[in-house]
C-alpha positions as CSV (number, residue, x, y, z in Angstrom):
1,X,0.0,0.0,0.0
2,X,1.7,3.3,-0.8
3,X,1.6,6.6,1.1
4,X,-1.3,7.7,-0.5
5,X,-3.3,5.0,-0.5
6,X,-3.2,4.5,3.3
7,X,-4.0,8.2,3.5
8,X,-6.9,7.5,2.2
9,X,-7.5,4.6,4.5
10,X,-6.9,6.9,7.4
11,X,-9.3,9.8,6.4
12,X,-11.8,6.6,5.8
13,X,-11.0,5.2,9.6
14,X,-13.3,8.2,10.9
15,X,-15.6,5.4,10.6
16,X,-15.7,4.6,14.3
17,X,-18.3,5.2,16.8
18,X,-17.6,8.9,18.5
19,X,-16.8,10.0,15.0
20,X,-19.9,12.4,15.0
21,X,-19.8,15.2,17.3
22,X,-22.9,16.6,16.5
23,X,-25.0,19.2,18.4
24,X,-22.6,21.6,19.7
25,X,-22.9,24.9,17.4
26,X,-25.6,27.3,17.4
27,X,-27.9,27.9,14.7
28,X,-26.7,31.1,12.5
29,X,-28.5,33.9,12.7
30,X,-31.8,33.1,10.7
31,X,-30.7,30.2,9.3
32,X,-32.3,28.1,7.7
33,X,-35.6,30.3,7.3
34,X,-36.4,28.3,4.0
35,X,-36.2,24.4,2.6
36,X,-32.6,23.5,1.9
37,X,-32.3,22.0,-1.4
38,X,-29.9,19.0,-2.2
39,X,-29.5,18.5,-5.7
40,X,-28.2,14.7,-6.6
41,X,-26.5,14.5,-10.2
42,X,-28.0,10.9,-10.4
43,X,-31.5,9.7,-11.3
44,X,-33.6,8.6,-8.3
45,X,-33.1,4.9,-7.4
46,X,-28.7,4.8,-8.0
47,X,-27.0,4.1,-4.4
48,X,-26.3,8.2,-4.2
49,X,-30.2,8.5,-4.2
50,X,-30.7,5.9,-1.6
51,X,-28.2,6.5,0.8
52,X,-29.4,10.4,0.8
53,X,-32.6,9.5,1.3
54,X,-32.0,7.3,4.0
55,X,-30.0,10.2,6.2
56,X,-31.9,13.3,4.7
57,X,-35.7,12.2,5.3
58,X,-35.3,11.5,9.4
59,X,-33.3,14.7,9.3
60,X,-36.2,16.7,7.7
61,X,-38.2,15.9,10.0
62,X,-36.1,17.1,13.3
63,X,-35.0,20.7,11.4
64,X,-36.5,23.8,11.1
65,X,-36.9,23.7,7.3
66,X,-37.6,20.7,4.9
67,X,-34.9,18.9,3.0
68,X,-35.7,18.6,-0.7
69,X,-33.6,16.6,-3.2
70,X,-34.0,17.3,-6.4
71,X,-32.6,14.9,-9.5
72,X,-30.8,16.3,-12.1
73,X,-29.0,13.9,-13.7
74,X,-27.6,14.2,-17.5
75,X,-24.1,14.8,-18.9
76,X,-22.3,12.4,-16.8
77,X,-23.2,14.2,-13.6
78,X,-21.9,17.9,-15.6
79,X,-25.8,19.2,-15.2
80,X,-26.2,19.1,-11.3
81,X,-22.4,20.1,-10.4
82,X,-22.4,22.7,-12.9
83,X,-26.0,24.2,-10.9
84,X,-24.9,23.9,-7.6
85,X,-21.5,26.0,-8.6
86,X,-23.3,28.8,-9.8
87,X,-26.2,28.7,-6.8
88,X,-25.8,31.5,-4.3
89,X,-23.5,30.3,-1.8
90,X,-25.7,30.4,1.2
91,X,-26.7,27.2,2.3
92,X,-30.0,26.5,0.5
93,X,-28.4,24.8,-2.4
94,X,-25.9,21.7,-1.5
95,X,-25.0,18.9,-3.7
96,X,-25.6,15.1,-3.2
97,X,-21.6,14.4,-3.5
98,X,-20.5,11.2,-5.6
99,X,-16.9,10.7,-6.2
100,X,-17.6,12.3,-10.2
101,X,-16.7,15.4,-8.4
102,X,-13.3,14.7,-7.6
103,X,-12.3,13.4,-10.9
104,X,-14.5,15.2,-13.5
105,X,-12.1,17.9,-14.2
106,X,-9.6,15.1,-14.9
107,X,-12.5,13.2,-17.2
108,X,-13.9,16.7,-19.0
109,X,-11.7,19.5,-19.7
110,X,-14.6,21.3,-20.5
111,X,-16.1,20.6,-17.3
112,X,-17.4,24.1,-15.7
113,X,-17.5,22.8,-12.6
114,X,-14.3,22.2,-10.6
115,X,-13.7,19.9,-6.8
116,X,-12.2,23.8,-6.1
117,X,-15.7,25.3,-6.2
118,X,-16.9,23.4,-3.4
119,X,-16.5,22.2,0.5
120,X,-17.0,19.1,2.1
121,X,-20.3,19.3,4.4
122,X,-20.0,15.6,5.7
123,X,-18.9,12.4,4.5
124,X,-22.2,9.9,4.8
125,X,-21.5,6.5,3.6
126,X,-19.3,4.0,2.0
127,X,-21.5,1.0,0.8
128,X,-19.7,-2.0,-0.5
129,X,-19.4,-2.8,-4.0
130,X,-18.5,-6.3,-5.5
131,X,-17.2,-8.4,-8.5
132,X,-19.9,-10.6,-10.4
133,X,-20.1,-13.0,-12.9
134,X,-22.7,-14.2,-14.9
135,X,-24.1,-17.4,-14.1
136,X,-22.3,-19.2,-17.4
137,X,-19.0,-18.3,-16.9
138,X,-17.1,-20.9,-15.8
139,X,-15.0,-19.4,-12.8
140,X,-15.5,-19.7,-9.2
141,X,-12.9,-17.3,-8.0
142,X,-11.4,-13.9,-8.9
143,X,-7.7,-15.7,-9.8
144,X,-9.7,-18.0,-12.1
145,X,-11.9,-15.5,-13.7
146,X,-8.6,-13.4,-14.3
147,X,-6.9,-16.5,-15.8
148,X,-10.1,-17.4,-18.1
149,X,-9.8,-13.7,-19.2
150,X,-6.3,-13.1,-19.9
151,X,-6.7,-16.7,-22.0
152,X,-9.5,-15.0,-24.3
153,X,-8.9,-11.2,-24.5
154,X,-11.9,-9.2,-25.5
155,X,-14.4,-12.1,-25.6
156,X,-16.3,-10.8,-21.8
157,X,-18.3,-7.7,-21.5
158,X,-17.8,-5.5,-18.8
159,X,-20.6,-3.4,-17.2
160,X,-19.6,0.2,-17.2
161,X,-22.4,1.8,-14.8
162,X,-21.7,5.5,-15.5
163,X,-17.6,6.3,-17.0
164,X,-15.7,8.3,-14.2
165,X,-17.9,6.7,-11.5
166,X,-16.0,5.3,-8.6
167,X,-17.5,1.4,-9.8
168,X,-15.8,2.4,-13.3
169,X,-12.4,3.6,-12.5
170,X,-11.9,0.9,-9.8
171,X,-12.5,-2.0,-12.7
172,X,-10.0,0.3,-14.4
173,X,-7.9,-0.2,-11.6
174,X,-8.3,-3.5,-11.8
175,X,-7.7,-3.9,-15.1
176,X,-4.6,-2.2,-15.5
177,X,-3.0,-4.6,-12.4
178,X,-3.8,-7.9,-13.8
179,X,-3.7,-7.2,-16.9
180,X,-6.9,-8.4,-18.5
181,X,-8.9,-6.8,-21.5
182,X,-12.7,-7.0,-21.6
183,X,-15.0,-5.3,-23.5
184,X,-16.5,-2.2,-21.6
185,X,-20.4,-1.5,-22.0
186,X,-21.2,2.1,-21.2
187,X,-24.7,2.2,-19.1
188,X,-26.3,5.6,-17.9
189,X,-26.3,4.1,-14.1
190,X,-26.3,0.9,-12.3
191,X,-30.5,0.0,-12.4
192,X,-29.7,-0.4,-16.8
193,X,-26.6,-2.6,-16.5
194,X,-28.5,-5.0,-14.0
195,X,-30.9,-5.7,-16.2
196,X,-28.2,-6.9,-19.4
197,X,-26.6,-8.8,-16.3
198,X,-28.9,-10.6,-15.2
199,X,-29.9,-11.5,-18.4
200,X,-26.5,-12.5,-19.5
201,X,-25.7,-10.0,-22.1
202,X,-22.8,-8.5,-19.8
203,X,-20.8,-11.5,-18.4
204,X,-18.7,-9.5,-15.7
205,X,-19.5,-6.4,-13.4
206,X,-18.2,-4.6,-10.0
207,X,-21.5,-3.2,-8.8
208,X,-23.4,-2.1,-5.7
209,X,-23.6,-5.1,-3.8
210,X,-27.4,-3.6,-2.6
211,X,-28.7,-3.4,-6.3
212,X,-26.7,-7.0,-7.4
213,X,-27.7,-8.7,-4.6
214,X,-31.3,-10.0,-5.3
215,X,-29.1,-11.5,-8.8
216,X,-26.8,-13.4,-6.9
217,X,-29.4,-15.0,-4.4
218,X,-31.4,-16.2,-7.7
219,X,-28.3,-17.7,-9.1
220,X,-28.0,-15.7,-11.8
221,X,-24.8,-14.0,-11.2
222,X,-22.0,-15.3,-8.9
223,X,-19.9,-13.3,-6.2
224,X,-15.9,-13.5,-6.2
225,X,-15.0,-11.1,-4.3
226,X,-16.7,-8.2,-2.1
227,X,-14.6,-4.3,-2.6
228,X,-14.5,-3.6,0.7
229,X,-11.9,-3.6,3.8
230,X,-14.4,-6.6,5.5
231,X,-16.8,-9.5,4.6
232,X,-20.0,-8.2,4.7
233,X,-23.2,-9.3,6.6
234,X,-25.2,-9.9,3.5
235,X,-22.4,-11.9,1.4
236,X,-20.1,-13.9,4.8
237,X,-19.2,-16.5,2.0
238,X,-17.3,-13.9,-0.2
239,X,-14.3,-13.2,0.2
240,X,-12.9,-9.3,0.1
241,X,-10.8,-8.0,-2.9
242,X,-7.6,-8.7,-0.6
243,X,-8.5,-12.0,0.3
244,X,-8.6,-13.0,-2.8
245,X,-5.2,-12.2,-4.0
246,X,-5.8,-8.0,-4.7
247,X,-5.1,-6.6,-1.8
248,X,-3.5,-3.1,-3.7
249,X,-7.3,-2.6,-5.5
250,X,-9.5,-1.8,-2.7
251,X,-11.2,1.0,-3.7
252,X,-14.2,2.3,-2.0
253,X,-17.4,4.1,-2.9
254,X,-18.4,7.1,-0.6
255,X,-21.3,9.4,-0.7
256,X,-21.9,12.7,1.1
257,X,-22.9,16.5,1.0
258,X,-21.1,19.7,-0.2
259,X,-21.7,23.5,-0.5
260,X,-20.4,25.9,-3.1
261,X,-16.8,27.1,-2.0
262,X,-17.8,30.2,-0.8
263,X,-20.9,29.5,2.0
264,X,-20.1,30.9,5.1
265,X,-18.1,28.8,7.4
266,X,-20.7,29.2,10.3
267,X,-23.6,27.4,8.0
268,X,-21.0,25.2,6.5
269,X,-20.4,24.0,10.2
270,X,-24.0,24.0,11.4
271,X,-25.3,21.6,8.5
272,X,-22.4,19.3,9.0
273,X,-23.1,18.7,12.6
274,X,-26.7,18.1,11.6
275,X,-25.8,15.7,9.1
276,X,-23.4,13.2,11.4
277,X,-26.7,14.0,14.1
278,X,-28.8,12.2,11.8
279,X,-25.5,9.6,11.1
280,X,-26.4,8.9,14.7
281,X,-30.1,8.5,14.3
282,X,-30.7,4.8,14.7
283,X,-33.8,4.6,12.0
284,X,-30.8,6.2,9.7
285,X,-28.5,3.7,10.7
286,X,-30.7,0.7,10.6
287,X,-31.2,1.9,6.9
288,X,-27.8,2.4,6.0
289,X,-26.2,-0.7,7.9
290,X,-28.7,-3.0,6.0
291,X,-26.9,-2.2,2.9
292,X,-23.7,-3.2,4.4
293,X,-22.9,0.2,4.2
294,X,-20.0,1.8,6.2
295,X,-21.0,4.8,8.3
296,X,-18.2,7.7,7.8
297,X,-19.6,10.6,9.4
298,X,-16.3,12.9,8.3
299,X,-16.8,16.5,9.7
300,X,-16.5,19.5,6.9
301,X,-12.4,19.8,7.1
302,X,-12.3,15.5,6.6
303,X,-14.7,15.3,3.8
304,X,-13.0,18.3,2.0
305,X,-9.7,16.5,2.2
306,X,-10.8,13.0,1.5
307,X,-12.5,15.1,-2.1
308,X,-9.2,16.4,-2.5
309,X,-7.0,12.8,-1.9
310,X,-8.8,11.2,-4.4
311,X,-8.8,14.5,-7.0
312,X,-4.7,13.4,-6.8
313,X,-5.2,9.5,-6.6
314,X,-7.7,9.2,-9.3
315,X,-6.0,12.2,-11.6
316,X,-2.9,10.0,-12.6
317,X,-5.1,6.4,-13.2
318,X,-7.3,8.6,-15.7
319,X,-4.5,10.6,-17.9
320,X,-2.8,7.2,-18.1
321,X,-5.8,4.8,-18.7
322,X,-6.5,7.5,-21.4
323,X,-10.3,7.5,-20.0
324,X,-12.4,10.4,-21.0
325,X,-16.3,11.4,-21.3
């Protein structure tokens, strides 16, 4: 594991219980006197959308002022960054964060939108992803199904949920270490690929382990190996990326909440303390947890430096990968 990789691993150990210290600031002055409106770059129903719905609607219901999130997806994830950049910077406008806005710059040039423009609010959650087959290939491990690949180059097809995704550059990632070429279908989210997976169209996939699931306990697809840093409770049997002979590809999905650059520290501190409130909320955590999700919780200053670590870690895989939108 190199330096910056286990910086990564430290900023994601704010996982622990105590993380949240939530509850100690005063309201600012006035604020919020309106709804506060979250815009997620995804359409409804991708993990982004259901992990912010699982912390945001409990938290609407103990603030002053609704919570509202509103779907824009299109252009990769261009349309809701680029709206949220140019929104007054005063706390009614926060985005539903993704890991596209660490590495779009790198991805798009033309991208309006830069990780510079905006803050870390709070670092949610980190739900697990994990490496699928279809049913009819015949490999029962990651090492086999790397061995059946290398043996006929270009014959599988790869799911591609959404180019610049986390799920994307991570099977880049993987890729580029052992070596194997497949044949990448480009889908506009997870829900669309699932379908072409299930029915065997796509023979190999890293996806959310919550939306693949119900396909691997019908047999349809098989588990090698769960993305995470631990088995999870859903899939015991699996073994983890590292466990199964990858241990420099763990790469982990996170979710969270940021404000244009420029909103006022004191709101930028007030919102984050309500968000790892609700992190503590045990309906939110029930919800989250049956997902196998991990519960972050990173305060403003973490979450803005965990968005800036991967900017650097991802920038390099992308130029050299060649990957663009």
């Amino acid at each position: 594991m190199n330096r910056r990789q286990f910086h990564l691993r430290l900023l994601l150990a704010g996982l622990v219980p105590g993380m949240a210290r939530a509850g100690t600031a005063p309201s600012p002055d006035g604020y919020p006197d309106r709804p506060i409106r979250i815009v997620v770059p995804y359409p409804a129903g991708g993990v982004v959308d259901v992990v912010l719905r699982a912390v945001c609607d409990p938290l609407s219901d103990a603030l002053p002022q609704r919570i509202v999130i509103e779907n824009r997806p299109g252009a990769d994830g261009r349309i809701g960054l680029d709206a949220v950049a140019r929104a007054p910077a005063d706390g009614y406008t926060l985005l539903g964060v993704a890991p596209i806005l660490a590495v779009g710059e790198h991805l798009m040039p033309e991208m309006k939108a830069r990780s510079r423009d905006f803050v870390g609010v709070c670092g949610l959650a980190a739900p697990p992803t994990v490496f699928v087959v279809h049913d009819t290939v015949p490999a029962r491990t990651l090492k086999e199904f790397v061995a059946l690949a290398a043996a006929r180059p270009g014959e599988f097809n790869a799911a591609n949920p959404g180019t610049g995704s986390s799920i994307h550059l991570a099977q880049e990632l993987f890729f580029e270490r052992t070596g194997i070429r497949l044949t990448n279908v480009s889908y506009k989210g997870q829900p669309p690929a699932l379908l072409d997976l299930g029915s065997g169209l796509l023979q190999f996939a890293l996806i959310s382990q919550s939306l693949v699931l119900p396909l691997i306990q019908s047999g349809k697809v098989r588990a090698l190996a769960v993305n995470a840093a631990g088995r999870t409770r859903s899939l015991p049997e699996v073994p983890t990326i590292a466990q199964a002979g990858y241990p420099d590809i763990l790469v982990q999905s996170w979710y969270g909440i940021a404000a244009p650059a420029k909103t006022p520290v004191p709101v930028v501190e007030w919102l984050s303390q309500q968000f790892q409130r609700a992190l503590a909320m045990p309906e939110v955590r029930a919800r989250l947890t049956a997902t196998d999700a991990e519960i972050l919780a990173l305060d403003a200053a973490r979450f803005t430096e965990l968005i800036a670590v991967e900017n650097r870690r991802w920038g390099a895989l992308i130029h050299k990968r060649g990957i663009r939108l």
